[in-house]
C-alpha positions as CSV (number, residue, x, y, z in Angstrom):
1,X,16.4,8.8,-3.6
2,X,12.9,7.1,-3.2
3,X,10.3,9.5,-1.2
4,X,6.8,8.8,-0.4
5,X,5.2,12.5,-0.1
6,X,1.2,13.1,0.8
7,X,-1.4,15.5,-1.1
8,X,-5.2,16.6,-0.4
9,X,-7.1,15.0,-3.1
10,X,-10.6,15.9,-4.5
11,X,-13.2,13.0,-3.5
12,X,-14.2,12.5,-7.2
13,X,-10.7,12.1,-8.7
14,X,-10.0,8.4,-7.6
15,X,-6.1,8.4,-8.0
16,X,-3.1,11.0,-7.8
17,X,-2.4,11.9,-11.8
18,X,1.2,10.8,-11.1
19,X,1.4,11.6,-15.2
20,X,0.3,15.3,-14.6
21,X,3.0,15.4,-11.7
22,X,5.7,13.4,-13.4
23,X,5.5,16.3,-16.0
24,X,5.5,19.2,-14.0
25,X,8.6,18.1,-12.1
26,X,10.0,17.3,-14.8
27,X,9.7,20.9,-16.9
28,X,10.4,22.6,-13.0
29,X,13.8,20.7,-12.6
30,X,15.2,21.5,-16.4
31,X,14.1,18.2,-17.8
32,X,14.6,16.1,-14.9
33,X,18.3,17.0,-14.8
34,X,19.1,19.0,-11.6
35,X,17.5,19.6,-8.3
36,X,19.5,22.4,-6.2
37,X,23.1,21.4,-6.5
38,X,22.3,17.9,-7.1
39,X,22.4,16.8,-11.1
40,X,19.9,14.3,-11.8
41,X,19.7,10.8,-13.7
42,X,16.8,11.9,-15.9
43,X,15.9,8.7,-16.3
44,X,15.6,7.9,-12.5
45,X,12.7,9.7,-11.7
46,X,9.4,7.8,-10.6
47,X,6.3,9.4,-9.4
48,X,4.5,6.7,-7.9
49,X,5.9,4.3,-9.9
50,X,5.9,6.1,-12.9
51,X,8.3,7.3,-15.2
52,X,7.6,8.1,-18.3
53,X,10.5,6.4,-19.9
54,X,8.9,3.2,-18.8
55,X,5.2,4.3,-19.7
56,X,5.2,2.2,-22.8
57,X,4.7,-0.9,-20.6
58,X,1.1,-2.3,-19.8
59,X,-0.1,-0.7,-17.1
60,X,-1.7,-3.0,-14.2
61,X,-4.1,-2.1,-11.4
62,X,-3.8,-5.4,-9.0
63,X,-6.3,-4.7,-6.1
64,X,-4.0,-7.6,-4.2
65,X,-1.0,-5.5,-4.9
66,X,-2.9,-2.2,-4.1
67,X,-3.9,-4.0,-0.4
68,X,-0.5,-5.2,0.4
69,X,1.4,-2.3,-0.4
70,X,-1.3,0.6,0.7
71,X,-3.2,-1.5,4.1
72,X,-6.6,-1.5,4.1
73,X,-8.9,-0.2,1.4
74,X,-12.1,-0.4,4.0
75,X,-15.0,2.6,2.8
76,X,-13.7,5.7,4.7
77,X,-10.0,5.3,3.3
78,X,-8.1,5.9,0.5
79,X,-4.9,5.6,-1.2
80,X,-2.9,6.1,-4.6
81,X,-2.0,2.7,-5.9
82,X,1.0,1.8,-8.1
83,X,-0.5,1.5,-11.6
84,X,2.7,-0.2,-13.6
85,X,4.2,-3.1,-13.9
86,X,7.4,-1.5,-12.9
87,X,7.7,-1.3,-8.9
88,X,11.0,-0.8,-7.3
89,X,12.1,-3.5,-5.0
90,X,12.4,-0.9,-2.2
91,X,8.6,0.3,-2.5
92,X,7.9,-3.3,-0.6
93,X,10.1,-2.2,2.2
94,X,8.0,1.0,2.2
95,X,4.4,0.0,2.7
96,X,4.2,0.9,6.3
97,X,4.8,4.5,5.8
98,X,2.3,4.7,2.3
99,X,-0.7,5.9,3.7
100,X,-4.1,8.0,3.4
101,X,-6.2,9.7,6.5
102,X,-9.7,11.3,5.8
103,X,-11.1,13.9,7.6
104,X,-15.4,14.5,8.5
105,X,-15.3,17.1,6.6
106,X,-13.9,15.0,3.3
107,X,-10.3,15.8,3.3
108,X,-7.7,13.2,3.5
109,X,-3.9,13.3,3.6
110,X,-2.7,11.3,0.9
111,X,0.9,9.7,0.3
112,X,3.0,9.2,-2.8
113,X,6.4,7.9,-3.5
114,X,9.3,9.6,-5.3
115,X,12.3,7.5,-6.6
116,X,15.1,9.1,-8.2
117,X,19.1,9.7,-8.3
118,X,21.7,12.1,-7.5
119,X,24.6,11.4,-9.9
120,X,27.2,13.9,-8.5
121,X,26.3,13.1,-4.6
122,X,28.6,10.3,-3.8
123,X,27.5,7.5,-1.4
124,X,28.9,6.8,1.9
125,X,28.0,3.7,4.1
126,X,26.8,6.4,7.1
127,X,23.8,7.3,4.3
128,X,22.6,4.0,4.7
129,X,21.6,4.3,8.6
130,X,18.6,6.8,9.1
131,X,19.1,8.1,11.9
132,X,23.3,8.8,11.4
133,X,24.5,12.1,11.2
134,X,25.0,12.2,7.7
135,X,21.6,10.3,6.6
136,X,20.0,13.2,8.6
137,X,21.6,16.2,6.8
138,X,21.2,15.0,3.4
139,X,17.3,14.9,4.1
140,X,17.3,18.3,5.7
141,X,18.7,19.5,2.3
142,X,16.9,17.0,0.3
143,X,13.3,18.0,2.1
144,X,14.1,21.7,1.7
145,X,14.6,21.5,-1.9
146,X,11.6,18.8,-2.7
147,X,9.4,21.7,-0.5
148,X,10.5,24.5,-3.2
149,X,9.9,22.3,-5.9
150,X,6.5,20.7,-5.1
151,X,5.0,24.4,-3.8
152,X,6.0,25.4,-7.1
153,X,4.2,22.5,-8.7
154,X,0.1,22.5,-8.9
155,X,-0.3,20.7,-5.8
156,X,1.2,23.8,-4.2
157,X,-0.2,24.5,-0.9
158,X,-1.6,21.1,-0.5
159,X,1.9,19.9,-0.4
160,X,3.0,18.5,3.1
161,X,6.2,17.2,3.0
162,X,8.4,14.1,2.2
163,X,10.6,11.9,4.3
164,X,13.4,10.2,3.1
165,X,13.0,6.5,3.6
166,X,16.2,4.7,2.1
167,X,19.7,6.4,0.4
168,X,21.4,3.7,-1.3
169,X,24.3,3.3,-3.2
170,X,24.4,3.5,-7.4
171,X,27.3,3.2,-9.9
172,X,29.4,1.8,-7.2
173,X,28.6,4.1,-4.7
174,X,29.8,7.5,-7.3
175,X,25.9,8.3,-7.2
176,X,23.0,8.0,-4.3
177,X,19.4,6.7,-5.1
178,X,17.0,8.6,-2.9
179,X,13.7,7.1,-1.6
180,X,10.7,9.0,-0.3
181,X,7.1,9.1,0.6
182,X,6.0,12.6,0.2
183,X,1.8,13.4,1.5
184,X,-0.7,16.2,0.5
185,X,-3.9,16.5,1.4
186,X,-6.4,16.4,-1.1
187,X,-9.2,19.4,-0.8
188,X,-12.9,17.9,-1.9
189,X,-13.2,21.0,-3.5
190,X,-10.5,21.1,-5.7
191,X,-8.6,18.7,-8.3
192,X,-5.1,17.7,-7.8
193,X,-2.6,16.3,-10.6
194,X,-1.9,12.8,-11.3
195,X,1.4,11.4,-10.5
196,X,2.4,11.7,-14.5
197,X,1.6,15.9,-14.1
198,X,4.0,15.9,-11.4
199,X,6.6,14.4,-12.8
């Protein structure tokens, strides 16, 4: 599953601690091994491109990359960038829905994506359509579950919600790879976690 989900962010901290996030979801779900009734690839979780498991490579922070996949960065705005070298090829299809939105008063609704797997959810070619019947439950349950998590998580009540953008077929359609862009707003007057925290 790949989710892009939205956060408040505080005006000084520049970009979601998707390390901070990475590790909180990852010691909420067991090690990074079960969410509801769903067991996990550990190793398929990314929080805004990160995963931990891929931390060791160089980390890059392409303002060309940042403007095509976030839109503009005009003063006024602002978004959480990728930061590694490792973006999945579905993350392109995505950019329309990655977004930020700042309020007068300082607070903007931020967006992040989630990647990971679902190892004992088999695939069927309805997932693929949003929109189907069966693309629409599994988000229901998926959104449910994500809401529990994150509101256990430090962004908490600055959580807003995900929506699945793409389920798509893994070990020969035996598991489903779940995409999302999840948003929070960020509060000027408090600090949320990187991307790395939440995971």
């Amino acid at each position: 599953m790949n989710a892009v989900c939205l956060h408040w962010r505080e005006p000084s901290v520049l970009f979601l601690d998707r390390e901070r996030v990475y590790c909180e979801l990852s010691k909420l779900r067991n090690g990074i091994t079960r969410l509801g009734p769903y067991i996990l690839d550990k190793n398929s979780l990314y929080v805004n491109g990160y995963n931990e498991h891929d931390a060791a490579l160089p980390a890059t922070n392409n303002a060309s990359t940042f403007a095509t996949l976030h839109g503009s960065t005009r003063k006024g705005t602002s978004t959480a960038p990728v930061q590694t070298t490792h973006e999945p090829s579905w993350l392109h299809s995505l950019a329309p829905l990655s977004f930020s939105s700042t309020t007068a008063d300082g607070q903007s609704l931020e967006s992040f994506t989630l990647n990971f797997t679902l190892t004992n959810l088999m695939y069927t070619e309805d997932m693929g359509r949003p929109g189907s019947i069966k693309f629409n439950r599994t988000e229901i349950i998926l959104q449910n579950l994500l809401s529990c998590l994150f509101k256990r998580s430090s962004i908490g009540n600055f959580y807003t919600g995900c929506k699945v953008a793409s389920l798509r077929p893994k070990k020969d359609g035996l598991a489903t790879a779940v995409d999302a862009v999840c948003t929070h707003w960020r509060d000027p007057t408090k600090s949320i976690p990187d991307r790395e925290t939440v995971y």
